[in-house]
C-alpha positions in Angstrom: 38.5 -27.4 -66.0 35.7 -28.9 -68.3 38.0 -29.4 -71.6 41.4 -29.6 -72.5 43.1 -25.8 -73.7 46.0 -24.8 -75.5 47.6 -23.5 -72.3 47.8 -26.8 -71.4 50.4 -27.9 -73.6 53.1 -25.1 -72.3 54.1 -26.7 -69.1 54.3 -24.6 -65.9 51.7 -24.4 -62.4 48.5 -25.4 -65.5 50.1 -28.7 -66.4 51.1 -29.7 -62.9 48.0 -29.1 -61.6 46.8 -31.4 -64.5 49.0 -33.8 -63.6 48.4 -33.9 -60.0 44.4 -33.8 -60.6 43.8 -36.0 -63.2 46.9 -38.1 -64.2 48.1 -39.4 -60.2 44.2 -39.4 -59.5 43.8 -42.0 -62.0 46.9 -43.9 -62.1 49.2 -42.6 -59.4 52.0 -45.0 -57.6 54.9 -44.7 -56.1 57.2 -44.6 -59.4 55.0 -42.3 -61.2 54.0 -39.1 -58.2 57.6 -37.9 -58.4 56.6 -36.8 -61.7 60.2 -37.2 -62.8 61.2 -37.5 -66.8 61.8 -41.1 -66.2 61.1 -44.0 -64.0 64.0 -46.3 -62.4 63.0 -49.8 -62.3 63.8 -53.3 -60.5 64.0 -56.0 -62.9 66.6 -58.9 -62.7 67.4 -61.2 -65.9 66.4 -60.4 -69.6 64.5 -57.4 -70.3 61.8 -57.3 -73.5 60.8 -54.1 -74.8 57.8 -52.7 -76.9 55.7 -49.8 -77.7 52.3 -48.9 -80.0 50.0 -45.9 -80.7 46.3 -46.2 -80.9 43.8 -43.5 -82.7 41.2 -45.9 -82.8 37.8 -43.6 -83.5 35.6 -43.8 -82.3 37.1 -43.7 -79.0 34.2 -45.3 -77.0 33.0 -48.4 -78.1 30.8 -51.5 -77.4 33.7 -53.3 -74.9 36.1 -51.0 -74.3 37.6 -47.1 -75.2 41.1 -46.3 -76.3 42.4 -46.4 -73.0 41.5 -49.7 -72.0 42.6 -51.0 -75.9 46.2 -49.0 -75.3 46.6 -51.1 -72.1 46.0 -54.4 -73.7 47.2 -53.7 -77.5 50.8 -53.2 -75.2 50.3 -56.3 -72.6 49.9 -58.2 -75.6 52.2 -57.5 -77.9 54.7 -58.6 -74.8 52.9 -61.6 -74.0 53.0 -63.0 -77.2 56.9 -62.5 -77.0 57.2 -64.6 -74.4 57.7 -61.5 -71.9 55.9 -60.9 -68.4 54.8 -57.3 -68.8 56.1 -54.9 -66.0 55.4 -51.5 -66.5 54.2 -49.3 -69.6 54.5 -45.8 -70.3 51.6 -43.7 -71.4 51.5 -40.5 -73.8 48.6 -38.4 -74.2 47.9 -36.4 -77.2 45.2 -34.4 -76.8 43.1 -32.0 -78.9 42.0 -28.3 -77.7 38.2 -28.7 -76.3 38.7 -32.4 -75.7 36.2 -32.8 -72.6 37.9 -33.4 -69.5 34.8 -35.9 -68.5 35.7 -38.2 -71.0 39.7 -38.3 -70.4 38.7 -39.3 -66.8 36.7 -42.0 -68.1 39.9 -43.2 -69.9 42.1 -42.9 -67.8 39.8 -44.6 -65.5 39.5 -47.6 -68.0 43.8 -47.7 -67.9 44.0 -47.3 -64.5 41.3 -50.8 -64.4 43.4 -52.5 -67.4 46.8 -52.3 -66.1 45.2 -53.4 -62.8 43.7 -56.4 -64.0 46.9 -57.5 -66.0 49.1 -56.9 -62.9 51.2 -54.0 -64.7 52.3 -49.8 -63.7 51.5 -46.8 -65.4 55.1 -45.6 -64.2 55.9 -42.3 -67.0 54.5 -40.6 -69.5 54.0 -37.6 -71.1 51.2 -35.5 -72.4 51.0 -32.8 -75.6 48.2 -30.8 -76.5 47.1 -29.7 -80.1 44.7 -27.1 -81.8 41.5 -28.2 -82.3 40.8 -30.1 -85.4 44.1 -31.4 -85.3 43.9 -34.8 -83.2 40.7 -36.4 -83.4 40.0 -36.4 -79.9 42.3 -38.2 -78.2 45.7 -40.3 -79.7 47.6 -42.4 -77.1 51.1 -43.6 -77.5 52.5 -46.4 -74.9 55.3 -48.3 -74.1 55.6 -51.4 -72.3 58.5 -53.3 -70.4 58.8 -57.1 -68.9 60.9 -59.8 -67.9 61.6 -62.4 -70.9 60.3 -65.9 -70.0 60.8 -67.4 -73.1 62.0 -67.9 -76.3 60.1 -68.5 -78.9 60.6 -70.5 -82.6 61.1 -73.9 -83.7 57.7 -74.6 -85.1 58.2 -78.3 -87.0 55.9 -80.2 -89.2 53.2 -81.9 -87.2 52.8 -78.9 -85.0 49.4 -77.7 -84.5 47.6 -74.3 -84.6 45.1 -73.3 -81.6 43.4 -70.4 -81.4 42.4 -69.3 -78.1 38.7 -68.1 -79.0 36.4 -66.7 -81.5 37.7 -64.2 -83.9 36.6 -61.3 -85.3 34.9 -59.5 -82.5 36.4 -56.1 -82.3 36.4 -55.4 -85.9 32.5 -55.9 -85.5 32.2 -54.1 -82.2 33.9 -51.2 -84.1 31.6 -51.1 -87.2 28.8 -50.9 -84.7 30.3 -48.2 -82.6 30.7 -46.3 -85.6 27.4 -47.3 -87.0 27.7 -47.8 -90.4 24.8 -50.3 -90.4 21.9 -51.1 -88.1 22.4 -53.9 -85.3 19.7 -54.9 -83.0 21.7 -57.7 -81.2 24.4 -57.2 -78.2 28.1 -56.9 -79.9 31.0 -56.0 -77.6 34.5 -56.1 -78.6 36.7 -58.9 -77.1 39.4 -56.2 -76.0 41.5 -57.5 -73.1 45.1 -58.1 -71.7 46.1 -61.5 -72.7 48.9 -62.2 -70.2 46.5 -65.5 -68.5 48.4 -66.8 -71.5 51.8 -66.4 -70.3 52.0 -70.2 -68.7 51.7 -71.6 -72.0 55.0 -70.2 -72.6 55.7 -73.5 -70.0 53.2 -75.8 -71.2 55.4 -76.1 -74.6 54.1 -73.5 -76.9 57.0 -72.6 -79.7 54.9 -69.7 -81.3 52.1 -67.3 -80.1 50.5 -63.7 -82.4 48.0 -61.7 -80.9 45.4 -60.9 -83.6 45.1 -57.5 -84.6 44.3 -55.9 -88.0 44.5 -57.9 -90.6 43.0 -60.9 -88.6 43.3 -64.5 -88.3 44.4 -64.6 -92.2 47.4 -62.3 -92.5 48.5 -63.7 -89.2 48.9 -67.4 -90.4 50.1 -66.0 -93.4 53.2 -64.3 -91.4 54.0 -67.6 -89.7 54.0 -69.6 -92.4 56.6 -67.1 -94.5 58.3 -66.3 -91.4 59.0 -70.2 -90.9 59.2 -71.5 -94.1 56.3 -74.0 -93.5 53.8 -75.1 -95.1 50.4 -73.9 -92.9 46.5 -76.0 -93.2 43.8 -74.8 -91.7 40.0 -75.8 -91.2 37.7 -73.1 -91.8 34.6 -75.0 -90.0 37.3 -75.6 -86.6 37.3 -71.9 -86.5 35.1 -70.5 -83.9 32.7 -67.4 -84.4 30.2 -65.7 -82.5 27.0 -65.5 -83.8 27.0 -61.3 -84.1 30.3 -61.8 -85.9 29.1 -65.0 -87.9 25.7 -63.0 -88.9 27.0 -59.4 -89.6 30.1 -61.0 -91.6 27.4 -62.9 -93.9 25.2 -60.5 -94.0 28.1 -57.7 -95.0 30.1 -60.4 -96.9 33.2 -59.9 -95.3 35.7 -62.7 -94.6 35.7 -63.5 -90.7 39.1 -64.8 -91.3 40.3 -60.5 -92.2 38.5 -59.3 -89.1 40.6 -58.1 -86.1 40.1 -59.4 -82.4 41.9 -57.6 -79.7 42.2 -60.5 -77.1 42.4 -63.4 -78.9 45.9 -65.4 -79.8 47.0 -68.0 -82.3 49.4 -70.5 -81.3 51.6 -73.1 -81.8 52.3 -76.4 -80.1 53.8 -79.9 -80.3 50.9 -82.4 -81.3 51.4 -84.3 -77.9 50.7 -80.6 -75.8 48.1 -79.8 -77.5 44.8 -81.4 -75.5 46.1 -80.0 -72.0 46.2 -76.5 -73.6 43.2 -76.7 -75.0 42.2 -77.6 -71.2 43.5 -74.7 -70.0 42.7 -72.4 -72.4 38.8 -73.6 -71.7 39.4 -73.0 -68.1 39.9 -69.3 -68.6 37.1 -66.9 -68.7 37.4 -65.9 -72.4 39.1 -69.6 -73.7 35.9 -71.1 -73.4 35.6 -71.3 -77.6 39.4 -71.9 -77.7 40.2 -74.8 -80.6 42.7 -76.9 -82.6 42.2 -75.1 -86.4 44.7 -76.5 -88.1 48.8 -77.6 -88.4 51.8 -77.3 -89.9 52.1 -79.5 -93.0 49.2 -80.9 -94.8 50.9 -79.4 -98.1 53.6 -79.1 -99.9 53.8 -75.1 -100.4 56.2 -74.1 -97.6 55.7 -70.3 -96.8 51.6 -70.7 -97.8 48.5 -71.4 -96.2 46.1 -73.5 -97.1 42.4 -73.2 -96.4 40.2 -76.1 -95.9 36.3 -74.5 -96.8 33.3 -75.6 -94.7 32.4 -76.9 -98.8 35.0 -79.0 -98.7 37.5 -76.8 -101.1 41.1 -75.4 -101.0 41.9 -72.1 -101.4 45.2 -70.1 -100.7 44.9 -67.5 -98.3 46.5 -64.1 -99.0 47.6 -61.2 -96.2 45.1 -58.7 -96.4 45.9 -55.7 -99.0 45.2 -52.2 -97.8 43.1 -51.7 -94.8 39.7 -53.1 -94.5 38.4 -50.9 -91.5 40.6 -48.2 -90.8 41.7 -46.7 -87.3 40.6 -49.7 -85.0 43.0 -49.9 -83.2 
């Protein structure tokens, strides 16, 4: 089979072989070759729970594809929760004349993403649609862990840290789809995040992966969500020179572009030079950096930008959608 058909999608001897040539070739393990409807699973204590769909196009890019995204968009989201992730689900929609070639390179890229966080591919399920009709490729997932902490508290005094340079993905993206012509190497920062789970006993109250919307909306969700008033340094924020360059070249706000392995977070004052320590010990921490802290104003529920010029300015969550499908 060279591309996905119609007859796919009806079940029977066509789908199992599917399954038992492509899916368990890719990502088979002892909960998933049963092929059952569901997957029983050892896990002892709290149990955290989340799931997310991803029709990023295009579905290759500079970095990563949408498999190795759906892997980390879900390790992520758990992390950040203070939850070990376990064992995710995956879903495949798929489009009539999809090519079979590039599936296997996605699954492929999930079967090396849930590796390298430490996580199982343990059910799933797969539809099939009429061409025109899916784009390609849409993946739903759904992702299981042990809860390790508990986040909240944030207090005045608290600093912000962000664990590296922002904005990458969103630019990785734009060059993927090439709606402008880049001569330079961009790749998209797109990666499991659970190295950040010891934080979770190093002190830190609050952690967000950045997604759409970017650095901005995100500080803008802590500080309404908490009530606090948030100050940040736009020249402490790290960018990489594509994003830097393309961003003032475009004239788009870094601070709206979306990273897809990058976190803010949250700490005591007193915590916050050994996590900067570790964060720099990690492979992609080495740009990781105090930005900011709670206080430094007097609106609770804003933030407040300091400008490399020297200016205030209130920050806003982004309106609408500044790229579409990136995720």
């Amino acid at each position: 089979m060279d591309r996905i058909s119609l007859s796919l999608g009806s079940g029977g001897k066509l789908m199992r072989e599917f399954l038992r040539t492509l899916i368990l070739r890719h990502l088979g393990n002892p909960c998933l070759d049963g092929l059952a409807d569901s997957a029983h699973l050892e896990i002892r204590g709290r149990v955290g729970f989340t799931t997310d769909s991803f029709v990023i196009q295009p579905i290759f890019f500079p970095g990563g594809d949408i498999g190795r995204l759906a892997v980390a968009g879900t390790v992520n989201d758990l992390v950040v929760s203070g939850i070990k992730p376990l064992y995710l689900s995956l879903s495949l929609i798929l489009e009539e004349g999809f090519p079979v070639s590039d599936l296997k390179k996605v699954l492929s890229s999930v079967r090396e993403a849930a590796a390298e966080a430490g996580v199982m591919v343990v059910t799933g399920d797969t539809k099939v649609v009429r061409r025109g009709e899916a784009d390609g490729l849409y993946i739903n997932t759904a992702g299981v862990g042990q809860v390790v902490a508990e986040p909240g508290g944030i207090e005045g005094g608290d600093v912000i840290i962000l664990t590296g340079s922002v904005g990458d993905h969103s630019v990785a993206v734009m060059v993927a789809r090439r709606e402008f012509e880049f001569e330079g190497e961009m790749e998209s920062d797109c990666r499991p995040l659970h190295g950040l789970l010891p934080l979770w006993q190093m002190g830190v109250k609050w952690m967000r992966d950045i997604t759409r919307g970017g650095l901005a909306t995100i500080l803008c969700e802590c500080a309404e969500g908490g009530d606090v008033p948030v100050f940040v340094e736009e020249a402490r924020v790290p960018l990489s020179a594509p994003v830097r360059a393309i961003s003032e070249i475009l004239g788009l706000d870094p601070l709206y572009l979306a990273s897809e392995g990058k976190a803010v977070v949250i700490a005591p004052r007193d915590r916050a030079e050994g996590i900067v320590d570790f964060l720099r010990s990690l492979p992609a921490g080495k740009s990781s950096a105090v930005i900011g802290r709670i206080g430094g104003h007097e609106r609770k529920g804003e933030v407040v930008l300091k400008s490399i010029s020297g200016g205030l300015r209130l920050l806003e969550p982004l309106t609408g959608e500044l790229l579409p499908r990136i995720c």
